[in-house]
N, C-alpha and C positions, 0 to 999 in steps of 0.2 A: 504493500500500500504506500500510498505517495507519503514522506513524512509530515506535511503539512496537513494534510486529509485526516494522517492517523492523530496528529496532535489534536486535531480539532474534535475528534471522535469522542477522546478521552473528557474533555470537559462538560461539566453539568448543568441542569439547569438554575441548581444556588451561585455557580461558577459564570454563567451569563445572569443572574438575577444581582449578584455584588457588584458586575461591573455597573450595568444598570444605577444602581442603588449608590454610586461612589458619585454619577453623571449631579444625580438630583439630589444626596445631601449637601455637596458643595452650593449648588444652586442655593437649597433652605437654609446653610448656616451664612452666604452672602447677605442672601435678604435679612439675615437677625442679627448679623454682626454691624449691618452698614448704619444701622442708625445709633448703636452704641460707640461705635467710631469715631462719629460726629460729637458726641454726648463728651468723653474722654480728650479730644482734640488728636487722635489719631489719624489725622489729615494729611495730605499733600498739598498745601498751600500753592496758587500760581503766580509767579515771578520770575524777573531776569528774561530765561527764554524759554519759558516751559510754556507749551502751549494750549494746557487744559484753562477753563475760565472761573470755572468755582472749587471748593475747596474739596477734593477727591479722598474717600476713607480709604487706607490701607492695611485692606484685611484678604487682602486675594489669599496670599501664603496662607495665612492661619486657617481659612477656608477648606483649601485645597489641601493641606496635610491634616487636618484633623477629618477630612470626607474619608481620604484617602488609610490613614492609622485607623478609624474605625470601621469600614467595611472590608479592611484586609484579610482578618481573623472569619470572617465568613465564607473566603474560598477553602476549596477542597483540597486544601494543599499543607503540606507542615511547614509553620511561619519560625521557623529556629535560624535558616540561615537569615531570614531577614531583619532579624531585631536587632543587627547593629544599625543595618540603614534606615530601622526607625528613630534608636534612641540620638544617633548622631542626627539624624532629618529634624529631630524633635528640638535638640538645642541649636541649631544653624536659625531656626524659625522663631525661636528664643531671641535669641543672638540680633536677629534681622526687625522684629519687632524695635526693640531696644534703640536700635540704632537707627528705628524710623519716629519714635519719642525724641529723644536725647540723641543727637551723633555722636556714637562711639568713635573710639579713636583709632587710627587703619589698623595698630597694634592689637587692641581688642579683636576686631573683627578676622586681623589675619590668624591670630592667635587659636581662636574658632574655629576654624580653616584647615588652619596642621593637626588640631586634635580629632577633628571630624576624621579626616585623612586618614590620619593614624590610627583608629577605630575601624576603619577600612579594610586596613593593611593585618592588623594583628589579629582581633575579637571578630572580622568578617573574614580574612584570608582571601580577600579577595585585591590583587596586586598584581600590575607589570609584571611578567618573566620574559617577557622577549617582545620586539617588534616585529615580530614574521619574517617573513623569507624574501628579506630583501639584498642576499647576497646577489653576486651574479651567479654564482652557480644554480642555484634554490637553495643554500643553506639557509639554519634561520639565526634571527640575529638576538644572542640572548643577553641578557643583561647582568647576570651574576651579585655583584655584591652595591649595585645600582638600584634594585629592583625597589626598595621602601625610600628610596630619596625621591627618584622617577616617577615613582607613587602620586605622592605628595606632592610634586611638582605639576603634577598635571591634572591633581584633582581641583588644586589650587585655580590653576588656568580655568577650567572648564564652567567652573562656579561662579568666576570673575566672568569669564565671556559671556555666560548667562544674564550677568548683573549688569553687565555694561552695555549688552544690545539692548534693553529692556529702554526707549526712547521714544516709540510710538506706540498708540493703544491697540492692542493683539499682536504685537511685531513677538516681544520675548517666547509669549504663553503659544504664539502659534508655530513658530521654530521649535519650541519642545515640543507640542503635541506631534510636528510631524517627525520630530528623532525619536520617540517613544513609540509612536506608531510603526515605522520601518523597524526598531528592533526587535518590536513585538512580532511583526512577519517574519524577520529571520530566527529568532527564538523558534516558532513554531515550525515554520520549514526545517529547522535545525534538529526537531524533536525534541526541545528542551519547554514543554508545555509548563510547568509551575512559572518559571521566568516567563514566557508568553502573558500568560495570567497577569499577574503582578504590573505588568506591562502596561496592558490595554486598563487594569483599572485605572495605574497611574497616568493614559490619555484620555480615561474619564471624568476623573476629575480636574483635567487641566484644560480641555476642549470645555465643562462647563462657565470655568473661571472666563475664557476664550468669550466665550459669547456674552457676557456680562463687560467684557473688557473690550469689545472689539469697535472699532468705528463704522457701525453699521447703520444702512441706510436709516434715515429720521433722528439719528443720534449723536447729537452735537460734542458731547464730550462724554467718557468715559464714566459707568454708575464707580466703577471699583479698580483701585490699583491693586497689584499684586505688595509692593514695598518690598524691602529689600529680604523681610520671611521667605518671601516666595521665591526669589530668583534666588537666593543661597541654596533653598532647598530642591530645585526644580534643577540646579546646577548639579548639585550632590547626586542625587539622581540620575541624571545622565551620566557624568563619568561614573557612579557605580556600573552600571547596567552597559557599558561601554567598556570598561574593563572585564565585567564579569564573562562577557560574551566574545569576547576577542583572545584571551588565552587559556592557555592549559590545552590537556588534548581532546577534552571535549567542545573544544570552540566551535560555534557556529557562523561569524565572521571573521575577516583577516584584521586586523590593526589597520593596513594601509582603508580596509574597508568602512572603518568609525568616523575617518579622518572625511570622507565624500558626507557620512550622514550627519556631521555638525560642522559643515562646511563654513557657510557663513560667519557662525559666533567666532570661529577659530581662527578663519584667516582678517575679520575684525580686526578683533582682539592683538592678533600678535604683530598686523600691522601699524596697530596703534602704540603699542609698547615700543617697535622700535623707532619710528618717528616720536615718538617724545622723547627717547634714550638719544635719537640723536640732536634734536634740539637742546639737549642738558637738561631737561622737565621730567617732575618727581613722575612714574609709572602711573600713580593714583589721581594724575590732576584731570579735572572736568575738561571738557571740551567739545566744541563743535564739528569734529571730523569723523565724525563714524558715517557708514554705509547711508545712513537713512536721514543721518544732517545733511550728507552733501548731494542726496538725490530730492529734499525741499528745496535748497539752494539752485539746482537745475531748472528748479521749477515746477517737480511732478509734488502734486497735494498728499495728504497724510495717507489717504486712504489705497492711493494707485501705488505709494511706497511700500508701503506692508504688502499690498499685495504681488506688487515684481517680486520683493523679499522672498517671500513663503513662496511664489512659485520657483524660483532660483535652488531655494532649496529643497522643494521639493523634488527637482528634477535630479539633484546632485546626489539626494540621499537613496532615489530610486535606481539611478545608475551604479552609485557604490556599489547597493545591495545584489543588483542581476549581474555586475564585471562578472565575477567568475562564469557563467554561466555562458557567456558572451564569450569566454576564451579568452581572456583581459586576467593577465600576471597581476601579484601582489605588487612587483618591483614597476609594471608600470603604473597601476592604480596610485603607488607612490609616487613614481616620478610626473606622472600626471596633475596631482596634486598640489607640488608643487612647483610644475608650471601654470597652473593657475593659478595660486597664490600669487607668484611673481609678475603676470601680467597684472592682476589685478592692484597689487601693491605702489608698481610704475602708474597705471591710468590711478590712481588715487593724489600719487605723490604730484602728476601733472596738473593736477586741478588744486593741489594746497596750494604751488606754484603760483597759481596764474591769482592776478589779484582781480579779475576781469574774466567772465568766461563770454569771447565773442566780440572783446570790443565791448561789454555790459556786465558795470558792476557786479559782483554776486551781491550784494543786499536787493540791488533792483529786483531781485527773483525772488526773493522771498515771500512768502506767503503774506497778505495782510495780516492774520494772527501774530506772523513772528515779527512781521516791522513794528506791530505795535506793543510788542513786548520787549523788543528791543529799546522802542523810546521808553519805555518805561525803568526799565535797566537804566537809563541813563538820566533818567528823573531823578531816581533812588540815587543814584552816585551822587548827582548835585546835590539833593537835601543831607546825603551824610555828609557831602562835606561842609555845606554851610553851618550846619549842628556842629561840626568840629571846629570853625571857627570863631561860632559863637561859645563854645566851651573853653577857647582859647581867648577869647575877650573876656571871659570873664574871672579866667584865672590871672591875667594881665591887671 
């Protein structure tokens, strides 16, 4: 029997009624959590250049991991390997709350990070041993006494990439739901149906969150943020289930193959790190250069961005998943990678470049929403600084 067919055989009907059940308590604890939200002042106030207009509750994460913790225990499956990735899931959303009250400090939050990691690596066993077979021979390329640094360091990245795409309303929640989704088919094609499972509830309750979040037609601004619970957690996440599935001899995808299904957040992310590494600028500073700053700046609106976004990646995560299949090496899947990285990195760098796309300003392109939050941005600098000079008149 086909292994997909037969994974699909094996699950029930509590096993299709939980994922169900994960869709619609997310939905019910959005609607109860949003106005206690407001109530508490767990908001995302807009300012500078954000470009929501009223004060948005940030309770997606909490949502989405308390749907997802408590419909878990109702599949057909024993939940033993997976209670690290809850208790570590459970303080990351901790962690991300906290730091959407009060801003922690990047120590705090990195700190949370390597112990999540670490949690990972020991008490789940689930960790790097090798990157596939990207010798030229087909040897595979194994990692040795790298494999808990490697760990860490990429579980680090992937959590952060999550956190840092998260810019427009459904852009972060819709990239995870379609990496959660493709692993979920390779899991199951893989015959690895408990992870399938686990899978598909966690793009149940993150497709709910999605549709609460998304900017969809009659809906001017977003009911619910995710905050920084969610994208820590929906990070963790992914790299678990990205590592779990890519090594050891049971693997059902190759390494070079993870790297096509979070394509996006990845080559983001690591282009953004080394342009500010080469401008001399701290890793962590804000900015305006990501994928979906600079596709407002062109000129395409919130709605047409998210949507190239997600279909971009969905096409990359679709072809990761079918290369082998297709006759496509791990070594090119890799070396494919990144040569798209690098085109994309140069057509990126060309446009920080250009102060002008066309002979036309980039502000001229900008959306009315963001020119007028940019004059506002510069309202707020003039009143602090006159408040500073009247603080300095009067110490004078």
């Amino acid at each position: 029997m086909n292994p997909l067919l037969e994974t699909l055989s094996v699950w029930t009907a509590r096993d299709v009624a939980s994922c169900a059940l994960a869709f619609v308590s997310t939905l019910v604890l959005l609607h109860s959590l949003i106005p206690l939200a407001r109530r508490i002042g767990l908001v995302d106030r807009p300012y500078g250049a954000k470009i929501h207009t009223l004060p948005t509750p940030l309770v997606g994460g909490i949502a989405m991991f308390t749907a997802f913790a408590l419909t878990m225990p109702m599949l057909d499956i024993g939940l033993t390997p997976y209670r690290p990735l809850l208790v570590a899931g459970a303080m990351l959303v901790i962690v991300g709350v906290l730091d959407d009250f009060k801003e922690l400090s990047s120590t705090t939050r990195l700190a949370a990070q390597i112990i999540a990691a670490l949690m990972m690596c020991y008490w789940g066993e689930v960790r790097l041993v090798d990157m596939g077979a990207l010798k030229f021979d087909g040897g595979i390329t194994r990692l040795g006494i790298w494999e808990v640094p490697l760990t860490v360091f990429c579980v680090i990245g992937v959590i952060n990439a999550v956190n840092m795409i998260d810019g427009l309303d459904g852009l972060a929640s819709g990239l995870a739901s379609i990496a959660f989704g493709t692993l979920a088919y390779a899991a199951a094609a893989g015959g690895v149906p408990a992870h399938a499972l686990v899978l598909v509830l966690l793009t149940s309750a993150t497709l709910a969150f999605w549709f609460m979040n998304a900017g969809l037609p009659g809906r001017s601004d977003a009911n619910v943020f995710m905050g920084d619970g969610g994208s820590l957690f929906l990070g963790f996440a992914l790299a678990w289930f990205v590592i779990e599935l890519s090594q050891g001899s049971g693997r059902v995808i190759a390494p070079a193959q993870a790297l096509w299904i979070a394509v996006i957040p990845l080559m983001d992310t690591v282009r953004l790190l080394i342009w500010r590494a080469a401008q001399g600028q701290s890793p962590f500073k804000g900015d305006q250069e990501h994928l979906h700053h600079v596709l407002r700046r062109l000129g395409v609106n919130a709605g047409r961005s998210v949507g190239w976004i997600l279909a971009m990646a969905l096409g990359a995560a679709v072809f990761g998943v079918t290369a082998p299949a297709l006759g496509i090496s791990e070594l090119s899947l890799f070396y494919g990678f990144m040569g798209l990285f690098t085109a994309y990195a140069l057509f990126m760098a060309w446009i920080g470049f250009q102060r002008g796309l066309f002979g036309r300003p980039m502000e001229a392109r900008l959306g009315a929403g963001d020119r007028r939050h940019s004059t506002d941005r510069r309202v707020d600098e003039r009143r602090r600084g006159g408040d500073r000079r009247q603080s300095e008149e009067r110490r004078t």
